[in-house]
KEKE-3310 file (N, C-alpha, C; in steps of 0.2 Angstrom, whole numbers, plus 5000, padded with zeros to 4 digits):
npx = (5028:5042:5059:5070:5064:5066:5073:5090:5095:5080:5083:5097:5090:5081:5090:5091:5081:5081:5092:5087:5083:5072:5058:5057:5066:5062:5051:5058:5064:5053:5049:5060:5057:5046:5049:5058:5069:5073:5069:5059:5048:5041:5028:5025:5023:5028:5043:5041:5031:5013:5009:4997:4997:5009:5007:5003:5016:5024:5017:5016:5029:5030:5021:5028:5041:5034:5032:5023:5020:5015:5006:4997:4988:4979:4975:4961:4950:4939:4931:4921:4912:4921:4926:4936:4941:4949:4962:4972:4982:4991:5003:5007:5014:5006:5001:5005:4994:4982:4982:4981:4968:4958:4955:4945:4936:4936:4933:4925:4931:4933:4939:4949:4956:4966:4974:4985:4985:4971:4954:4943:4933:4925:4922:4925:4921:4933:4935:4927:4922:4916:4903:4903:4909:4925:4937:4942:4942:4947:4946:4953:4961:4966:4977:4980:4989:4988:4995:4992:4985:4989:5004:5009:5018:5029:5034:5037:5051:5058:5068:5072:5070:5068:5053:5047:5047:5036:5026:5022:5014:4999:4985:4980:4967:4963:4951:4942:4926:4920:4919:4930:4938:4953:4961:4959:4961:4974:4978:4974:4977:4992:4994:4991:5001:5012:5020:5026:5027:5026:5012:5011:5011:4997:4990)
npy = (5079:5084:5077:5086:5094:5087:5085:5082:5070:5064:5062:5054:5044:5039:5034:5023:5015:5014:5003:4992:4973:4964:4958:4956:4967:4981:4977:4982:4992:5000:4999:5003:5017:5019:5017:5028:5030:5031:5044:5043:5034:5027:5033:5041:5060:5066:5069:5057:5050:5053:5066:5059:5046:5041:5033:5020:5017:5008:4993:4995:4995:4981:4973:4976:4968:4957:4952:4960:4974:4989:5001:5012:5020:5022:5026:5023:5036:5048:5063:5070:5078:5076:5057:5042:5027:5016:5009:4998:4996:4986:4976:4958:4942:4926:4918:4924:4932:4925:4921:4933:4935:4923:4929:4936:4927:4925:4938:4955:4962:4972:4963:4961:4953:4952:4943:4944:4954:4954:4963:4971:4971:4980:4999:5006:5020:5028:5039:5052:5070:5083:5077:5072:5061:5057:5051:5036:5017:4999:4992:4983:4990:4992:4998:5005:4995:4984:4983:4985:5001:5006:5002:5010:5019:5013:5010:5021:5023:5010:4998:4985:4972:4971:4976:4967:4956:4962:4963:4950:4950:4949:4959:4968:4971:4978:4984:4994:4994:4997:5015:5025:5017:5011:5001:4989:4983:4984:4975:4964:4960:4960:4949:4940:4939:4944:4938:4940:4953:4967:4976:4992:5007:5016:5030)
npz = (4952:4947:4944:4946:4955:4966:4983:4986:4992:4989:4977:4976:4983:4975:4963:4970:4969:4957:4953:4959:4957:4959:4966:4981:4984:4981:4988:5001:5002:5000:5012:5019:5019:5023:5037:5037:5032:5020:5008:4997:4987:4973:4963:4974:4980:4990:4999:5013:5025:5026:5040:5045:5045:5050:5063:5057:5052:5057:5054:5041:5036:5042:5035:5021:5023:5024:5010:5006:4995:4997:4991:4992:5008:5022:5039:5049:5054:5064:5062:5066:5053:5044:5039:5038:5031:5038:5026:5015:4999:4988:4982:4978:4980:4973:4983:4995:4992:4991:5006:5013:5006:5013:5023:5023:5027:5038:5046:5047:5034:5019:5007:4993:4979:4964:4949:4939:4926:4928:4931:4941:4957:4969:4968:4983:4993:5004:5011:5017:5017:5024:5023:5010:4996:4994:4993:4985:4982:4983:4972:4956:4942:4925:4914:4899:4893:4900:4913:4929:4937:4948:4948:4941:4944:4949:4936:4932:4936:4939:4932:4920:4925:4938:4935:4928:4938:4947:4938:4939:4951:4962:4962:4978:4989:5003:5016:5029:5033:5042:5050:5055:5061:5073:5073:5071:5057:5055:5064:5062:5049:5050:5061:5055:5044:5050:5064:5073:5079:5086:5092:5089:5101:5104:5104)
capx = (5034:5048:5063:5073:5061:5068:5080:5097:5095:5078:5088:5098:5086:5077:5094:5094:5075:5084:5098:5083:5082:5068:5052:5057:5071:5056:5047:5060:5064:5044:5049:5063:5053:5040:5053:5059:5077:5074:5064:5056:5044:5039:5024:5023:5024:5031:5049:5040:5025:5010:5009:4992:5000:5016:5006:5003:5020:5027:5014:5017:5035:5031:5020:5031:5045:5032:5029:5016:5018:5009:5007:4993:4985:4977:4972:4953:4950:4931:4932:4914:4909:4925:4929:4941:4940:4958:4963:4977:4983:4995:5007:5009:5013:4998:5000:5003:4989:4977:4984:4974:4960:4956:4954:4937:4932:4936:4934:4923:4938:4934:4947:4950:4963:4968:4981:4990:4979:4963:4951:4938:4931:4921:4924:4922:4921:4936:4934:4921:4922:4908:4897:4902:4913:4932:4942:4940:4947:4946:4947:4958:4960:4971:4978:4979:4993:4987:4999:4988:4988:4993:5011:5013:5023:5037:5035:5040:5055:5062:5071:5067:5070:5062:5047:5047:5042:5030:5020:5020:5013:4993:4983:4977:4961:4959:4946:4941:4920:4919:4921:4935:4939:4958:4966:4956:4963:4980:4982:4970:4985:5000:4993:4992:5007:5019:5019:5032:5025:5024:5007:5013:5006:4992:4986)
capy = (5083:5084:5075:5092:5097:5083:5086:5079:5065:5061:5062:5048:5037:5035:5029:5015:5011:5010:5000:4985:4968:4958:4962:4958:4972:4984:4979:4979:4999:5003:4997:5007:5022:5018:5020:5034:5029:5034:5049:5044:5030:5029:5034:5046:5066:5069:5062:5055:5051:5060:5064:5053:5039:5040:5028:5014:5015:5000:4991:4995:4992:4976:4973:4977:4963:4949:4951:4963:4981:4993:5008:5018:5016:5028:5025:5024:5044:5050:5069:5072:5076:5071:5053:5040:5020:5012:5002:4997:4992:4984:4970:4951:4936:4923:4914:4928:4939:4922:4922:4939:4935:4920:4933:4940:4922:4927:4944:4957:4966:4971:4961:4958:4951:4952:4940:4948:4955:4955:4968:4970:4973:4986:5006:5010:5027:5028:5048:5059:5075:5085:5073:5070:5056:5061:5046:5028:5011:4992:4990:4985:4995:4992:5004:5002:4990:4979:4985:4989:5006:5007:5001:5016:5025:5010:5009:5025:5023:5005:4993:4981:4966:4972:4979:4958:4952:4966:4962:4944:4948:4949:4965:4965:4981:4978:4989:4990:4995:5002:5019:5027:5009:5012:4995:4984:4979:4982:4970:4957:4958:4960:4941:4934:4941:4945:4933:4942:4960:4970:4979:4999:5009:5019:5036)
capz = (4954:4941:4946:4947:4961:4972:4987:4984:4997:4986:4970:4980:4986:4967:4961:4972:4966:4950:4955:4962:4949:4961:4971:4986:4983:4979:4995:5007:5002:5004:5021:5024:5017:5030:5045:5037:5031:5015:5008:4992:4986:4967:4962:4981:4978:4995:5004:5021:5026:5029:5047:5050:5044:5055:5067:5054:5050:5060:5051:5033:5036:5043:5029:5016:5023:5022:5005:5005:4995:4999:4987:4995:5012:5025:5045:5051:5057:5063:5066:5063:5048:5039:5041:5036:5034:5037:5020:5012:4994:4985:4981:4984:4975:4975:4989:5002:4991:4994:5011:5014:5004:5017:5029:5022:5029:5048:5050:5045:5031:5011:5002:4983:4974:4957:4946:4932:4918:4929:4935:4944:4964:4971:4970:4989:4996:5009:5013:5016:5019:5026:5022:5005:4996:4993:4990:4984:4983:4982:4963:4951:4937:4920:4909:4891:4891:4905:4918:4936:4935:4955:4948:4935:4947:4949:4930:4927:4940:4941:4928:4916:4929:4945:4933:4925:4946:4949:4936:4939:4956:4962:4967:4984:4992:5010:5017:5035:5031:5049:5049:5062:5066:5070:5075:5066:5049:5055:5068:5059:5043:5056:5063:5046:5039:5054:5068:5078:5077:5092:5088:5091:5104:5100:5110)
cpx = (5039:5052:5070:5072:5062:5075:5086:5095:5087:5079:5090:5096:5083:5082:5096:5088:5079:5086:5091:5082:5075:5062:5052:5063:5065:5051:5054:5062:5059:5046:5054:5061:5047:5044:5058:5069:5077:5066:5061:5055:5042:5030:5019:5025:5028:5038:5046:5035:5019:5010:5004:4992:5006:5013:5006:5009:5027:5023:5016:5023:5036:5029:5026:5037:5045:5030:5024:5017:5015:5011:5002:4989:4984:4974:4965:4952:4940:4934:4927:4914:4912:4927:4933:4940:4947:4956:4968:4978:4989:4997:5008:5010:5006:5000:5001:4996:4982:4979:4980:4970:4957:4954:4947:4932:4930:4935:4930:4927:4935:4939:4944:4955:4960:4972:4980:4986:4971:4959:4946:4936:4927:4922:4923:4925:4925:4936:4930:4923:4917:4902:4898:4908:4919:4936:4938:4945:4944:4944:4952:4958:4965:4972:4978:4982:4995:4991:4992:4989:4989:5003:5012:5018:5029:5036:5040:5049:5062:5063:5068:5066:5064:5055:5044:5043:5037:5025:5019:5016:5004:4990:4981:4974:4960:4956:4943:4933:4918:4924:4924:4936:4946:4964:4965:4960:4969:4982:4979:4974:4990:4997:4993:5000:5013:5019:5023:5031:5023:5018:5010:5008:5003:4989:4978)
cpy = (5081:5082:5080:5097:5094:5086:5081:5071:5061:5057:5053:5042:5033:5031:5024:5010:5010:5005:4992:4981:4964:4962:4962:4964:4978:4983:4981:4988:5001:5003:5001:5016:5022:5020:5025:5034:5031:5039:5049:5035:5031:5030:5039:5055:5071:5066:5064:5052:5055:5059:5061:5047:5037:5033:5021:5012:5008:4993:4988:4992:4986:4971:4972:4969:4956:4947:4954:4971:4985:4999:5012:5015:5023:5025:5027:5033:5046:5057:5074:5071:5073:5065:5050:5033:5018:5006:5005:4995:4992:4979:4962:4947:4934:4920:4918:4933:4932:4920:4926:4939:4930:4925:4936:4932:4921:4933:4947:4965:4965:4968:4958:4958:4950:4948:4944:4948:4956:4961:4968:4973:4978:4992:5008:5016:5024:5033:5050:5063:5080:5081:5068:5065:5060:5056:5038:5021:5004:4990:4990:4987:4994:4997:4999:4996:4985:4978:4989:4997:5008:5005:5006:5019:5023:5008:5014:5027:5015:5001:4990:4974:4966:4972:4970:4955:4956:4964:4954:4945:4950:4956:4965:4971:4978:4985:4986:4995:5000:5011:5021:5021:5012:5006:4989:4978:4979:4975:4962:4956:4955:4951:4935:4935:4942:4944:4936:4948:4961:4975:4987:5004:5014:5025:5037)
cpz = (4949:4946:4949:4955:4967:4976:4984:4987:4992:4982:4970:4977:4978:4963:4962:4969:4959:4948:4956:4957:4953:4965:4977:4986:4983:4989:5003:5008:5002:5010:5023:5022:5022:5036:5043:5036:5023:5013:5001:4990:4977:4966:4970:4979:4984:4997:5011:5019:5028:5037:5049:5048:5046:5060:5063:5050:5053:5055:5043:5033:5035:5037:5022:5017:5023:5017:5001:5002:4994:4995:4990:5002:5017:5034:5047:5055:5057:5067:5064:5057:5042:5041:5038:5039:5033:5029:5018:5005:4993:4980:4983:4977:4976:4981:4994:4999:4991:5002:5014:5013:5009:5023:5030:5025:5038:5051:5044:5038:5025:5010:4996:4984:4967:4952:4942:4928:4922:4932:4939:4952:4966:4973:4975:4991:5003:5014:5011:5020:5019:5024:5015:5004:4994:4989:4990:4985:4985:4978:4961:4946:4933:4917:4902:4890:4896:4911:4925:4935:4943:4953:4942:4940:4949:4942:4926:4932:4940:4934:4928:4925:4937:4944:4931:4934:4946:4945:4936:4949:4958:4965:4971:4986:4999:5013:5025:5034:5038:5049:5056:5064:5065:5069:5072:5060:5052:5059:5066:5052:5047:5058:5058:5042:5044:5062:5073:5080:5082:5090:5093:5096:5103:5106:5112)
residu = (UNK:UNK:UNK:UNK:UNK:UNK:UNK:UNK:UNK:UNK:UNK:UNK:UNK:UNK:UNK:UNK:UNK:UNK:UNK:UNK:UNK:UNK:UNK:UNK:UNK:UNK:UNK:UNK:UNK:UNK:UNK:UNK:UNK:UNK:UNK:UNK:UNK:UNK:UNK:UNK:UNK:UNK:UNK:UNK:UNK:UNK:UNK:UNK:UNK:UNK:UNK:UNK:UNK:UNK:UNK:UNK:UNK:UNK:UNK:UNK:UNK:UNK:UNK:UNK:UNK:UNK:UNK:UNK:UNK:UNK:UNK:UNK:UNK:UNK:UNK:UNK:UNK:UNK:UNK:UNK:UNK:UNK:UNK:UNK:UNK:UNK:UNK:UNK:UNK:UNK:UNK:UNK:UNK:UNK:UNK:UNK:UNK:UNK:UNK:UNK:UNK:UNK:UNK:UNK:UNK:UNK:UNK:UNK:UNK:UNK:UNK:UNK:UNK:UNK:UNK:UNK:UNK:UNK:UNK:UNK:UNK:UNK:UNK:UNK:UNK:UNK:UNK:UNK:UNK:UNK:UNK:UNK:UNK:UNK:UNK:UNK:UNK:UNK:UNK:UNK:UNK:UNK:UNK:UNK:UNK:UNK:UNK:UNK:UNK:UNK:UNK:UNK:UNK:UNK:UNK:UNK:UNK:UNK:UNK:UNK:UNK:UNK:UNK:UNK:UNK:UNK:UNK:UNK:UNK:UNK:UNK:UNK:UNK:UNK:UNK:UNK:UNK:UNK:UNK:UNK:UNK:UNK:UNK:UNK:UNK:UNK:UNK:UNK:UNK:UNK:UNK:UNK:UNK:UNK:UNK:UNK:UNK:UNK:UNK:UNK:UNK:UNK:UNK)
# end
């Protein structure tokens, strides 16, 4: 979407992403993008969320305030033939993005990590639709000029300084392998990562 094509109030909000020199400054606005205080995210094509990630958005937020940001992530969904495995990616330093990679030692959760310059992990199928595959995820992937190519989209948005921590920080794919699992991954993050975190009520 061209920047022209944004609401005023997007227009806004991208100025402040501009405006951020630090990654915790970068995650703490993912978070308030998540509870819906501001309408635009870099590298997002919509201002909000989609509506089936309205429920995982206490989560992401909380996510995002411990360190953790999340550039793409989707909620567990079984509705026959289409289905859907909760995962999440993103951001961390090393030591909360080795923090969640412990986790593949207690629980049954994909997780890679990546540091800076590295690739690697295993392309899984997250969506199928009528049977077949849709969407992927739990790889890292570089671009030509060794930039994750999940952070092109605060590349082409945030200054030098802010862009200087992002890429000093690790990639991280959790994936919950169980299909239609909905509570799983999040509340097995949420207890590693956010100690205080009322888990959100679920219908």
């Amino acid at each position: 979407m061209d920047e022209t094509e944004w609401s005023q109030a997007a227009r806004e909000a991208m100025q402040i992403w501009q405006k951020i020199e630090t990654f915790e400054g970068l995650c703490e606005l993912n978070a308030r993008f998540m509870e819906g205080k501001i309408c635009f995210i870099p590298g997002w094509s919509g201002e909000g969320l989609d509506a089936e990630s309205e429920r995982i958005a206490p989560y992401l937020a909380a996510f995002n305030r411990a360190g953790f940001l999340t550039v793409v992530s989707q909620p567990g969904l079984d509705k026959g033939y289409s289905k859907q495995r909760a995962f999440v990616e993103g951001f961390a330093c090393e030591a909360t993005a080795l923090r969640i990679e412990r986790l593949s030692l207690c629980s049954d959760l994909y997780i890679y990590v990546a540091g800076p310059g590295e690739s690697g992990g295993c392309r899984t199928t997250v969506t199928i639709d009528y049977l077949k595959p849709f969407t992927w995820a739990g790889d890292a992937a570089l671009d030509e000029t060794g930039l994750f190519v999940q952070m092109q989209g605060y590349e082409d948005v945030c200054g030098d300084s802010a862009m200087r921590d992002l890429r000093q920080t690790w990639f991280v794919g959790v994936i919950d392998l169980c299909w239609g699992r909905t509570g799983y991954l999040w509340d097995t993050l949420a207890k590693e990562l956010c100690f205080s975190l009322e888990p959100p009520r679920r219908d």
